[in-house]
C-alpha positions as CSV (number, residue, x, y, z in Angstrom):
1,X,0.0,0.0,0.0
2,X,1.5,3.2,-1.1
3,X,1.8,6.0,1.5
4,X,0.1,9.2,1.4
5,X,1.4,12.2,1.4
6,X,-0.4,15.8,2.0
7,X,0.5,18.2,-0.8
8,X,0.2,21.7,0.2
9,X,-1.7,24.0,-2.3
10,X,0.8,25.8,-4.5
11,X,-0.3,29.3,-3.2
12,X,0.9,28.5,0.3
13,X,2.9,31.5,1.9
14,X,1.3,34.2,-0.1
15,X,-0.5,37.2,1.0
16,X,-4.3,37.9,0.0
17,X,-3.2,40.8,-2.4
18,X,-0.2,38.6,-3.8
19,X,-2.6,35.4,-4.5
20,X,-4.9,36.9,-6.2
21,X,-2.3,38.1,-8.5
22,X,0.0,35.2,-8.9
23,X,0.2,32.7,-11.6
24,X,-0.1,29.9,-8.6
25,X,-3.3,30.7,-7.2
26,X,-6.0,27.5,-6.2
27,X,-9.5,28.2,-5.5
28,X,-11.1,27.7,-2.2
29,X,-14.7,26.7,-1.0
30,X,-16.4,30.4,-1.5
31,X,-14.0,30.9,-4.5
32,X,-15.7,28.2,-6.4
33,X,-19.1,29.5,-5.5
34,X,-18.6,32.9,-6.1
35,X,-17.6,31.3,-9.7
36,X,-20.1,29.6,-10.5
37,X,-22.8,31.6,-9.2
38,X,-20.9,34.3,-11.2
39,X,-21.4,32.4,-14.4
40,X,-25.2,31.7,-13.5
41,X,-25.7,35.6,-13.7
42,X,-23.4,36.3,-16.6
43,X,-25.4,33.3,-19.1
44,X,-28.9,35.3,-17.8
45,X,-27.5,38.7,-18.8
46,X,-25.9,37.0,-22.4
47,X,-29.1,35.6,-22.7
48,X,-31.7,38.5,-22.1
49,X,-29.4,41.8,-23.4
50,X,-27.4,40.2,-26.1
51,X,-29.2,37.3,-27.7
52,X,-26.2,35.4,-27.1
53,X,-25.3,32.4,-29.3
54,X,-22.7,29.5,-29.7
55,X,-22.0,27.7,-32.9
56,X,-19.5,24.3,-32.7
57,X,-20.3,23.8,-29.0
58,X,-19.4,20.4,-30.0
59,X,-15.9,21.1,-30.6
60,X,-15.1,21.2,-27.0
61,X,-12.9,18.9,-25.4
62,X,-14.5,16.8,-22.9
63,X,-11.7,17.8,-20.1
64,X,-8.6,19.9,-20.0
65,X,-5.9,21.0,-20.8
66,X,-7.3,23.0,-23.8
67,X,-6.6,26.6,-25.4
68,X,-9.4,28.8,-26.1
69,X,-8.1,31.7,-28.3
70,X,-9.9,34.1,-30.2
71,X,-10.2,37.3,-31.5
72,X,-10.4,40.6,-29.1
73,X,-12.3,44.1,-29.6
74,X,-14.1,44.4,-26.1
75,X,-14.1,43.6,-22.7
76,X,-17.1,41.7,-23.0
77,X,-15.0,38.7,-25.0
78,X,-13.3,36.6,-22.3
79,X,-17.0,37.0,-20.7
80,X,-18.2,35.6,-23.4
81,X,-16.0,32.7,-24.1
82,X,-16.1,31.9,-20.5
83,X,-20.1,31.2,-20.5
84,X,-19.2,29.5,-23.7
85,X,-17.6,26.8,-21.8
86,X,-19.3,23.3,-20.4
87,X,-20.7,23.8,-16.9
88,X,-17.9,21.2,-15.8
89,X,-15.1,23.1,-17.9
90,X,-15.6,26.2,-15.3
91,X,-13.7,25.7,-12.2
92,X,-10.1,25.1,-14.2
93,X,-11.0,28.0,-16.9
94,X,-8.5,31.0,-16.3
95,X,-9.0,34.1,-18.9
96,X,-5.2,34.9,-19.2
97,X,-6.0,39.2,-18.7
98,X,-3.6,42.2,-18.9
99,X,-2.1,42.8,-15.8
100,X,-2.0,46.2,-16.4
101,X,-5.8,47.0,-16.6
102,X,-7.2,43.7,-14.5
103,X,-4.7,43.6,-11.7
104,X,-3.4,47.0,-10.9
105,X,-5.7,48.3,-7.9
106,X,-6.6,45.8,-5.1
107,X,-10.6,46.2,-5.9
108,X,-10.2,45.2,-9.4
109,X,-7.6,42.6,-8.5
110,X,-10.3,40.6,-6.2
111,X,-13.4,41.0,-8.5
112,X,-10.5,40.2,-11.4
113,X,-9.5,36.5,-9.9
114,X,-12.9,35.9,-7.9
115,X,-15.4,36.5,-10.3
116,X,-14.0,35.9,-13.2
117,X,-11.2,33.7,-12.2
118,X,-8.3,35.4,-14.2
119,X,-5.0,35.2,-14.5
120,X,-2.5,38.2,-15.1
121,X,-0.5,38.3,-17.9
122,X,1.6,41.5,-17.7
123,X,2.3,43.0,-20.9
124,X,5.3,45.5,-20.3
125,X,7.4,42.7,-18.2
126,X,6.0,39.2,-20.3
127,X,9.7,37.6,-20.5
128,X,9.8,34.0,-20.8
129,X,9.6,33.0,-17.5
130,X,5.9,34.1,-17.6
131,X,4.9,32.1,-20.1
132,X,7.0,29.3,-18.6
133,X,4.7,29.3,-15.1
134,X,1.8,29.8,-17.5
135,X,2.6,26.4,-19.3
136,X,3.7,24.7,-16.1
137,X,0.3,25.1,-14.4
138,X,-1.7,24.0,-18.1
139,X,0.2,20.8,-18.1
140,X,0.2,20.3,-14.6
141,X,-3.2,21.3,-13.7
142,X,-5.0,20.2,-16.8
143,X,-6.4,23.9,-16.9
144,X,-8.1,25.9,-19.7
145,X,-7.2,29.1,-20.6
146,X,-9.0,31.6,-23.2
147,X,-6.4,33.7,-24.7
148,X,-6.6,36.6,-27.1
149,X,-3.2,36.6,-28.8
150,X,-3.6,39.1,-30.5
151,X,-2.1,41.5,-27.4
152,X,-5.1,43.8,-27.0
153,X,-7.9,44.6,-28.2
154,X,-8.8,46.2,-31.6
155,X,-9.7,49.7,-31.8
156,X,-11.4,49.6,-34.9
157,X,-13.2,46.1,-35.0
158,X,-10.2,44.4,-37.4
159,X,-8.3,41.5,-36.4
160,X,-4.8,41.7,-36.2
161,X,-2.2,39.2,-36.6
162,X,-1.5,36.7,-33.6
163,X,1.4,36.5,-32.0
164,X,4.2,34.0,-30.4
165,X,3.0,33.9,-26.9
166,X,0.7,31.4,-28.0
167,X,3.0,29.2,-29.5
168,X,5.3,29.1,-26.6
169,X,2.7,27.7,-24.3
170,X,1.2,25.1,-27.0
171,X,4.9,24.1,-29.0
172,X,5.3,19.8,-28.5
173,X,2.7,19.4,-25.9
174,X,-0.3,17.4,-26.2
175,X,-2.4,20.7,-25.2
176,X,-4.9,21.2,-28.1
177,X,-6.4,24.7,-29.2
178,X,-9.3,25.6,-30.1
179,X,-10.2,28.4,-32.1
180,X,-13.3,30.6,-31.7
181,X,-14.7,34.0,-33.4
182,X,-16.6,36.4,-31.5
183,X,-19.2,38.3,-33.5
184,X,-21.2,41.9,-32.2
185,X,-19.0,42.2,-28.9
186,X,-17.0,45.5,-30.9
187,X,-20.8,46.8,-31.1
188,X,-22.2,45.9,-27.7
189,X,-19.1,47.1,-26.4
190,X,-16.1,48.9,-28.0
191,X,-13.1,50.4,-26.5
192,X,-14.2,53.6,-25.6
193,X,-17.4,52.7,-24.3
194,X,-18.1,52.3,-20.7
195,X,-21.8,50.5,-20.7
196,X,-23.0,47.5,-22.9
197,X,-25.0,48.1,-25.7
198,X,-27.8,45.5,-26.3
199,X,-26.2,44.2,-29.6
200,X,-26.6,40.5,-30.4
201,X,-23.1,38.2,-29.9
202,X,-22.1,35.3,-31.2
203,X,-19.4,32.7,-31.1
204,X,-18.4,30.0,-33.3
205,X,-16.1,27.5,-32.0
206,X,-14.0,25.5,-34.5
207,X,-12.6,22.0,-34.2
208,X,-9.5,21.7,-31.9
209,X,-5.7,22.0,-33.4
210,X,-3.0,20.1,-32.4
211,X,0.9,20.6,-32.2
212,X,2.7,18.1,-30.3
213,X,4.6,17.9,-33.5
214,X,5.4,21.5,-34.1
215,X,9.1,22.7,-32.6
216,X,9.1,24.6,-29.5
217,X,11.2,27.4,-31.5
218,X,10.7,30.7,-32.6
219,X,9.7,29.0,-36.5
220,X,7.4,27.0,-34.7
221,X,6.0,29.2,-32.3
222,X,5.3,31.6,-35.7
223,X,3.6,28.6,-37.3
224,X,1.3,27.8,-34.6
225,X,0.0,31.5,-34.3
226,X,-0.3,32.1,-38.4
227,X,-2.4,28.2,-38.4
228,X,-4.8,29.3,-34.9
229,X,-5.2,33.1,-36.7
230,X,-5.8,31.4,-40.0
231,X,-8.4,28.9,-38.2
232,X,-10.1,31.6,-36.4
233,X,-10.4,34.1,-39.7
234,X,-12.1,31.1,-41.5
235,X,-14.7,31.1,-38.2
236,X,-16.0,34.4,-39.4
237,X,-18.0,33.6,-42.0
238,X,-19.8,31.3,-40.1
């Protein structure tokens, strides 16, 4: 009989303020209701102000570790793509978010990693070792993330071209991504709006890519974000 052995959670040791900003952070009891209750509201309010809709719901993966990337115009997307996911997907989906807008006061910090369980991704200091904790815990922790790699979001409602990060967390790994095109969140809610407008969104979800085959180099990383941009440009017609 094999002995067991307590494993403390990885966010051991860190302050309040520090956990919800770190890479390492585990959810608690009231974490994971705040969560889902969170999601409860935010399908109502898809629902009801925004007609919201999901094509290739199907394309899925039953469990993680899985990629969600898509385009990005609004602050509305990773709320969309989140409440796009399976009920049981939830609890391990992390919206990798800028740092520098979701994590820089305390306030937005809590309602940032409690409601809608992200994970900071800071744009002006993103060296390698960031990405290298971010693909540690995917592996590891069979999470989901939903990642915009195109950096930020458009000012004009034009996709732009993807770039490496994503390939550095996806290079030879057995971590699929799936691509996914957000329609009407520029009009419900563009950059320099502050409230929703009632404009109808849409997603469509394409079948997952994989690229446990593809170099973890700078050619390969510059492969894997031209073939997930490609993917997701082809989603827009649908």
């Amino acid at each position: 009989m094999e002995s067991w052995n307590l494993q403390p959670a990885r966010d051991t040791g860190l302050t309040p303020s520090e956990r919800f900003r770190s890479v390492r952070r585990e959810s608690g009891l009231l974490e994971s209701l705040a969560h889902h209750f969170s999601f409860t509201v935010l399908r109502i309010y898809l629902a009801v102000a925004h007609r919201f809709q999901i094509i290739g719901w199907q394309h899925l993966p039953a469990h993680g570790p899985f990629i969600v990337a898509a385009n990005h115009c609004s602050h509305l997307d990773a709320l969309c793509l989140v409440a796009a996911l399976k009920p049981r997907h939830r609890e391990r989906a992390f919206p990798i978010a800028a740092g520098d807008v979701f994590f820089q006061t305390k306030a937005v910090s809590v309602f940032s990693a409690i409601v809608l369980n992200a994970l900071p991704m800071w744009r002006k200091n993103c060296g390698t070792h960031a990405l290298a904790d971010l693909r540690c815990k995917l592996e590891e922790e069979k999470c989901i993330y939903v990642i915009f790699p195109e950096g930020s979001r458009s000012r004009d409602g034009r996709m732009a071209h993807f770039k490496h990060g994503l390939g550095m967390l996806v290079a030879e790994t057995q971590v699929p991504v799936v691509p996914s095109f957000i329609a009407g969140t520029f009009e419900a809610l563009p950059p320099h709006r502050k409230i929703p407008h009632p404009a109808r969104i849409k997603i469509a979800i394409g079948a997952p890519l994989d690229f446990a085959a593809t170099p973890n180099n700078r050619e390969g990383w510059s492969q894997i974000a031209q073939s997930v941009e490609s993917s997701v440009r082809n989603l827009a017609t649908h």
